[in-house]
C-alpha positions as CSV (number, residue, x, y, z in Angstrom):
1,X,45.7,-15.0,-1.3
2,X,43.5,-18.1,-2.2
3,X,45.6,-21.4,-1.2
4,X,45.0,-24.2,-3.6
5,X,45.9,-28.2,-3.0
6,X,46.4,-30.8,-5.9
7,X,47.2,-34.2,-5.4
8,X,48.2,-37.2,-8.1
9,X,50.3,-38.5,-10.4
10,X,53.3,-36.1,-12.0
11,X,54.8,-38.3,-14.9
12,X,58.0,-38.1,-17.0
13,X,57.4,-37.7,-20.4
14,X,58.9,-38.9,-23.5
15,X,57.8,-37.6,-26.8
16,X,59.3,-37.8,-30.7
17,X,60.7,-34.3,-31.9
18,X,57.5,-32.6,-33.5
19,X,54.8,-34.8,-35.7
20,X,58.0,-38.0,-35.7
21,X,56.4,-41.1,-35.3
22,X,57.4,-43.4,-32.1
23,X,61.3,-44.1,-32.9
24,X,60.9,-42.5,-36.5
25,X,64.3,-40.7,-35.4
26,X,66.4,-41.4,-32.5
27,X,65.0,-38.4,-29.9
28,X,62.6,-38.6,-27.2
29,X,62.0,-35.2,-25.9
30,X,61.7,-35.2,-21.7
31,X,59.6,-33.3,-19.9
32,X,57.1,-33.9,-17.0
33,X,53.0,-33.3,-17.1
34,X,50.4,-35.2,-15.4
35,X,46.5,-33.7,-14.4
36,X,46.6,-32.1,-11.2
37,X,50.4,-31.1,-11.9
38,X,48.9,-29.6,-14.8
39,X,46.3,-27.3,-12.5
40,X,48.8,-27.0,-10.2
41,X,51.3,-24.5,-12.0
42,X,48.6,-22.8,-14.1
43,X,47.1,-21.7,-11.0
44,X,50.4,-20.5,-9.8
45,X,50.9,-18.9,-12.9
46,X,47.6,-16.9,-11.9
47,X,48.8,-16.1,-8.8
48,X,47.4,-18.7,-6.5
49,X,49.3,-20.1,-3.2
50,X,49.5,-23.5,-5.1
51,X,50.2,-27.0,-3.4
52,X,51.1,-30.1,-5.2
53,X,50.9,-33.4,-3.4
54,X,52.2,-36.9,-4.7
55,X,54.9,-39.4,-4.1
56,X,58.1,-39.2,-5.8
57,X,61.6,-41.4,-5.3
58,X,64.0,-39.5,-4.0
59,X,66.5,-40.1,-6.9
60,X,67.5,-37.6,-9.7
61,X,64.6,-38.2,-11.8
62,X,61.7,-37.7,-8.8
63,X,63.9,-34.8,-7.8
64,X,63.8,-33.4,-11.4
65,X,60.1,-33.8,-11.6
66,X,59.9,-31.7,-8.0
67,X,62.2,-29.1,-10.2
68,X,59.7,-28.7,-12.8
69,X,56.6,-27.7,-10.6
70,X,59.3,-25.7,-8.6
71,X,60.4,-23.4,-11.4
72,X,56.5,-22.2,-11.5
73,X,56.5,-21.3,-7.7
74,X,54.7,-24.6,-6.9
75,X,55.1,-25.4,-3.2
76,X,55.8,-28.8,-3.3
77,X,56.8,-29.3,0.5
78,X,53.9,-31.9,0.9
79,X,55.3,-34.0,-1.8
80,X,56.0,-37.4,-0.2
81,X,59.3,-39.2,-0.7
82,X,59.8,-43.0,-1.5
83,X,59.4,-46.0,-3.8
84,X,61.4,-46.3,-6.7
85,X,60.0,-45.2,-9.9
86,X,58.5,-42.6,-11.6
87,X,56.0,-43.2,-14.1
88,X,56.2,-42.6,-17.6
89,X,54.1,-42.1,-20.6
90,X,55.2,-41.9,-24.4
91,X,53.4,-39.4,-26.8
92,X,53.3,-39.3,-30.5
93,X,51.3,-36.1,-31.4
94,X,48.8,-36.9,-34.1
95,X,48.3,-34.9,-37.3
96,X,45.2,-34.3,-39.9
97,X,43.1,-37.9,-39.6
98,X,46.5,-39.3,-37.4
99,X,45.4,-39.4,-33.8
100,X,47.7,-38.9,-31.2
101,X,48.6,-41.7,-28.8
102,X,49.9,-42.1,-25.8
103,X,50.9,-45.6,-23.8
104,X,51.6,-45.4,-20.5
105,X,54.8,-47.1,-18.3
106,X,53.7,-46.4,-14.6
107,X,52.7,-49.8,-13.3
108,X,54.3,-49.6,-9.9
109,X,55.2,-46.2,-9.9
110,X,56.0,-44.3,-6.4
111,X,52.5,-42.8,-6.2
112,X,50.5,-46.0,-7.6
113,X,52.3,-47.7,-4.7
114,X,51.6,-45.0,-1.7
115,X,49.7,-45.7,1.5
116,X,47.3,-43.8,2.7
117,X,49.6,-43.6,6.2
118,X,52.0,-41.5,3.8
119,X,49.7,-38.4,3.8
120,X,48.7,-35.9,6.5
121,X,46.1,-34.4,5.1
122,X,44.8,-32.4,8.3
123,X,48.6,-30.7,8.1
124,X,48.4,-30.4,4.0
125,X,45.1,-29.0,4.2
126,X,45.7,-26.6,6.9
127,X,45.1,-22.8,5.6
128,X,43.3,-23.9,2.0
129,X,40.5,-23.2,0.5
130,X,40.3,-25.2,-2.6
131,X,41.2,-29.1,-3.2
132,X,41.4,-30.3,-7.1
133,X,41.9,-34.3,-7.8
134,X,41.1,-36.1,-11.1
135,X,39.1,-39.5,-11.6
136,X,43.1,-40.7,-13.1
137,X,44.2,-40.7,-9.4
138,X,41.8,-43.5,-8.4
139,X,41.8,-45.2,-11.4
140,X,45.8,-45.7,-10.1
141,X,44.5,-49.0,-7.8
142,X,42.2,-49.2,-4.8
143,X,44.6,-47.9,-2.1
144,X,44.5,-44.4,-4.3
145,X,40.4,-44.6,-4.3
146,X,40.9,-44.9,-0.3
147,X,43.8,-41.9,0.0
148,X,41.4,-40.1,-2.3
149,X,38.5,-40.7,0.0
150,X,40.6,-39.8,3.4
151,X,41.8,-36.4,1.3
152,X,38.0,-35.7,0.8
153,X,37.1,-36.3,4.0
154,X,39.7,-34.2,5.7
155,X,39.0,-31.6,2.9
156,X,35.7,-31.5,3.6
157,X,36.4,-31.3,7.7
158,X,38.0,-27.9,7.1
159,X,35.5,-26.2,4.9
160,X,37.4,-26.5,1.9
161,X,36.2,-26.5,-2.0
162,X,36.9,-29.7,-4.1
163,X,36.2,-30.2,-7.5
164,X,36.8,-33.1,-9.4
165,X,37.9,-33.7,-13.1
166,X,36.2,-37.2,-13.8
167,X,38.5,-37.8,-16.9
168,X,37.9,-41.4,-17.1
169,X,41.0,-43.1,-18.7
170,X,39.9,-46.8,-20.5
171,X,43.4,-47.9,-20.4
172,X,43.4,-47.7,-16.5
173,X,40.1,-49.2,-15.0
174,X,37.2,-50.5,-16.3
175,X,33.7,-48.6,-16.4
176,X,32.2,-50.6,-13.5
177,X,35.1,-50.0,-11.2
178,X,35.8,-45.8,-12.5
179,X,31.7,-46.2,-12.0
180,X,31.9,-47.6,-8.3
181,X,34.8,-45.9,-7.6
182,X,33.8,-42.3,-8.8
183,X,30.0,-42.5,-7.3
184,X,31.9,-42.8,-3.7
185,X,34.7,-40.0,-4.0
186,X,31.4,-37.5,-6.0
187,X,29.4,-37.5,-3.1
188,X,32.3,-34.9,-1.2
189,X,32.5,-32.9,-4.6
190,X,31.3,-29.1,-4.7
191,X,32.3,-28.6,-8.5
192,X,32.4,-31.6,-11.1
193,X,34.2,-31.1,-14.8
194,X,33.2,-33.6,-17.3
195,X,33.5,-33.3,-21.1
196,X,31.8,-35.0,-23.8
197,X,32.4,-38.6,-23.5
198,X,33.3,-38.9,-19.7
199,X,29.7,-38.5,-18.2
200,X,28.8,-41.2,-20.2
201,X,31.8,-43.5,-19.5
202,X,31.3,-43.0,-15.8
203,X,28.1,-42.8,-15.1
204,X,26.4,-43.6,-18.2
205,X,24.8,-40.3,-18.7
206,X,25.1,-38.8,-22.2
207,X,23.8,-36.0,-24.1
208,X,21.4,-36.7,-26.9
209,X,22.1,-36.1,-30.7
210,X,25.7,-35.8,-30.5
211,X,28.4,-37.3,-32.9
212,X,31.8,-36.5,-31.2
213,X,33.9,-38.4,-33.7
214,X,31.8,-36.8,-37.0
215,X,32.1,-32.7,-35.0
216,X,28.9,-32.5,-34.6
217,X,27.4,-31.4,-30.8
218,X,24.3,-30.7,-29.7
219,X,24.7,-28.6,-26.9
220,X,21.2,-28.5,-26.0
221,X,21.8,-32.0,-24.8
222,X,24.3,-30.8,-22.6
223,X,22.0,-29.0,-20.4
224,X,20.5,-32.4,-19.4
225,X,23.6,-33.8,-18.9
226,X,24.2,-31.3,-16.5
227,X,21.6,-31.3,-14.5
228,X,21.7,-34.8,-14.4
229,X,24.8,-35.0,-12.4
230,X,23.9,-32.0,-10.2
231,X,20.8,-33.8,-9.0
232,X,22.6,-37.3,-8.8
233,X,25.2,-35.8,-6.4
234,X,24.1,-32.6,-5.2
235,X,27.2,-30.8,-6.7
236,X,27.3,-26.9,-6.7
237,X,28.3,-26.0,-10.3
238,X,29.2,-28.6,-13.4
239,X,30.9,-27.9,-16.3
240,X,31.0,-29.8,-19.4
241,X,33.7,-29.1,-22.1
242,X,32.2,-29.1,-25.8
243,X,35.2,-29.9,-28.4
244,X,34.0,-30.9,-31.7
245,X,37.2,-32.5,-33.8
246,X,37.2,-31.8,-37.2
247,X,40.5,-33.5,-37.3
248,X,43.6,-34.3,-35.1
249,X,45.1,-30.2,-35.5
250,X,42.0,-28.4,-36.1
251,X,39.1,-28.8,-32.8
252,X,35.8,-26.3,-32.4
253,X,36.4,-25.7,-28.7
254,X,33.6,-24.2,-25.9
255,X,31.9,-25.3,-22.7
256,X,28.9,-24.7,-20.4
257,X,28.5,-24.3,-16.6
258,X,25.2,-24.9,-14.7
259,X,25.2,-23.2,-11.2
260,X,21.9,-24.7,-10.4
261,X,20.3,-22.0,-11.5
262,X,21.6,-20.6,-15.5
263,X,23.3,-22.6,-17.9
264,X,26.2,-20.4,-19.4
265,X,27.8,-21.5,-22.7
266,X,31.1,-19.9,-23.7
267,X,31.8,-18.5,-27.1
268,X,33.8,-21.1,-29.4
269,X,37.3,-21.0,-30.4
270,X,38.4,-22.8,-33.6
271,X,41.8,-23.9,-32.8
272,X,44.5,-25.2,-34.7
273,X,46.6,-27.4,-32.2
274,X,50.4,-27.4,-31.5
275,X,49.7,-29.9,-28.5
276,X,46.7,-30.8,-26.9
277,X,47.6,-32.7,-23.7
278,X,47.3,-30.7,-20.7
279,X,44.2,-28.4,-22.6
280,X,41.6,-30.2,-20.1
281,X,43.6,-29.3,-16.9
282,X,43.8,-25.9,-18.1
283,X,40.3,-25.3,-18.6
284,X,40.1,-26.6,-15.0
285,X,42.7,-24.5,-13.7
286,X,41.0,-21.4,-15.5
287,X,37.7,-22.3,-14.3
288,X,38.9,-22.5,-10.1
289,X,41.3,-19.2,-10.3
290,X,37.7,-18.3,-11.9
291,X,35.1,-18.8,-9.2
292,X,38.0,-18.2,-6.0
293,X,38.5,-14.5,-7.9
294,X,34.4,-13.8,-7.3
295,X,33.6,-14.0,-11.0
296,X,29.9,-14.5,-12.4
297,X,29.1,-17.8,-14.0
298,X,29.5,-16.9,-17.2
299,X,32.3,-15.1,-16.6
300,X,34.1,-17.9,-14.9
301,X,33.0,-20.4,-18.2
302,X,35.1,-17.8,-20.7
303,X,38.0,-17.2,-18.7
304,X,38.0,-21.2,-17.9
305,X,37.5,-21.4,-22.1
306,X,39.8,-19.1,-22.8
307,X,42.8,-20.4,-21.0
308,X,42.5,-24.0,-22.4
309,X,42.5,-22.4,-26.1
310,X,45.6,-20.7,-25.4
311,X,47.1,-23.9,-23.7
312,X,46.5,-25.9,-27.4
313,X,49.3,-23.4,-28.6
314,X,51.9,-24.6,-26.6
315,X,54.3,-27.2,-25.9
316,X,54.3,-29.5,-23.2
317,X,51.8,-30.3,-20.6
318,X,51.8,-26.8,-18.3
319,X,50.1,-23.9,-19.5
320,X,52.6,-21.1,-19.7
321,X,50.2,-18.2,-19.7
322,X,49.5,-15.0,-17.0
323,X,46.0,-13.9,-16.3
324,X,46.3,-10.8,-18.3
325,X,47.1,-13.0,-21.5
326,X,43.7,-14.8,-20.4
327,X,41.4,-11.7,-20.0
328,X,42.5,-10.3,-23.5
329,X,41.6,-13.5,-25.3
330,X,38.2,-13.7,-23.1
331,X,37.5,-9.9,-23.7
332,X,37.7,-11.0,-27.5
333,X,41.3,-10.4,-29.1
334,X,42.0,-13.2,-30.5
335,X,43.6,-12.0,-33.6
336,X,46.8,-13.4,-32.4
337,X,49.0,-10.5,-34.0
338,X,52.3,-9.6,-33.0
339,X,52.7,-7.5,-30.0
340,X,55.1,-5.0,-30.2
């Protein structure tokens, strides 16, 4: 069985009942999410030896976020223990023309606060294959662009995969330092996920003709896009998510991947969205239990596809969904009628 490692920041967080507004009632519901968590147990829902590595207090709430990746099968015996907070983030879920939002509480957070003499990364990496991060992790503060760095390093000193989600968060860093930051920790990178607005945030690259706030993509442009970041850095495979939102339920969801070779685009899902949060990590989840399971390129792009449209139909940051609910939806059933 495939071994996978993830490392960054698992959150607590609190979110109104439903479409409520921030305090509209009295309610927070409490859960825990956060990007590489989110890979984490959707590749152990697939199967995969999954390994989750952060920092976490060791009081009741850091224990109860090492509960949550637990109940997946998660192995969270990396997980480093110390500091003294857990970062949170609030959610209201948008509807129609509302956008969601989310503001963040993790200033000085365990993980925001780590060392890079916390983490073995020899030992953590010993028996894997495959090592996921996201550009959120360094965005955290320059010690987490070093740990990064020393993880890629040690990564790439056993032979082992990495692909990189460059999610560029605006309320974190700045584009000059995510830019800086990002062109050092790419250069280890054998598979890069970007979507629509992140190329360009990062490194400035962006596809022509392409209105992501009117729904209108040109995925031509994409192909350029692609390429462009392949030759920058040399990476294996890049894949570039293509969500056109038509408004804050209903997105047209698809994506490419360019091997170096064929550019593969997905079929498109219309979704109508219970929760969105989480949908990018799922893609990335699908598209690594993808390419470790020996798939083709564009057979990796649909399962990948597939499993973030089935994420937007559920609560919560993890995708709760097995393979076989994933190959259905990629062989085409998507009529989403009642099994009996």
């Amino acid at each position: 069985m495939a071994k996978t490692v993830t490392f960054g920041e698992i959150m607590l967080r609190l979110a109104p009942n439903g479409y409520y507004r921030f305090f509209q009632d009295d309610q927070l519901q409490a859960t825990f999410g956060g990007g590489e968590a989110n890979v984490a147990v959707s590749l152990a829902n697939f199967g995969i030896d999954s390994s989750y590595v952060t920092k976490l207090p060791a009081h009741a709430i850091g224990q109860a976020a090492v509960n949550s990746l637990r109940y997946f099968g998660v192995n969270t015996d990396k997980i480093v223990r110390g500091g003294d907070r857990v970062g949170i983030y609030f959610l209201e879920k948008g509807a129609s023309q509302r956008g969601s939002v989310c503001i963040y509480d993790r200033a000085h957070s365990a993980i925001q606060e780590a060392a890079p003499s916390d983490f073995d990364w020899d030992a953590i990496f010993e028996g894997a294959d495959w090592f996921h991060f996201t550009g959120i992790t360094p965005a955290l503060g320059a010690n987490l662009v070093e740990i990064c760095e020393q993880a890629c390093v040690a990564a790439k000193a056993k032979g082992v995969k990495i692909s990189c989600d460059l999610n560029y968060r605006g309320k974190l860093w700045t584009r000059a330092e995510a830019r800086e930051a990002m062109t050092g920790l790419c250069k280890y990178v054998d598979v890069c996920i970007s979507n629509e607005e992140d190329a360009k945030d990062v490194f400035g690259i962006e596809a022509e003709n392409t209105d992501i706030y009117g729904g209108k993509l040109n995925k031509e442009g994409y192909k350029s896009v692609a390429k462009q970041l392949a030759d920058k850095f040399g990476f294996e495979k890049v894949a570039i998510t293509l969500r056109s939102s038509i408004s804050a339920n209903d997105n047209d969801w698809a994506a490419m991947l360019y091997d170096g070779e064929n550019y593969c685009f997905s079929k498109e899902y219309h979704l109508h969205i219970v929760d969105r949060v989480g949908g990018g990590d799922s893609f990335g989840a699908g598209l690594i239990y993808a390419l470790l399971s020996g798939k083709s390129s564009q057979a990796a792009i649909e399962f990948a596809v597939a499993a973030s449209a089935l994420k937007h139909s559920i609560e919560g940051d993890f995708n709760r969904v097995s393979v076989a609910e994933v190959e259905k939806l990629a062989g085409g059933d998507g009529s989403g009628r009642v099994q009996r």
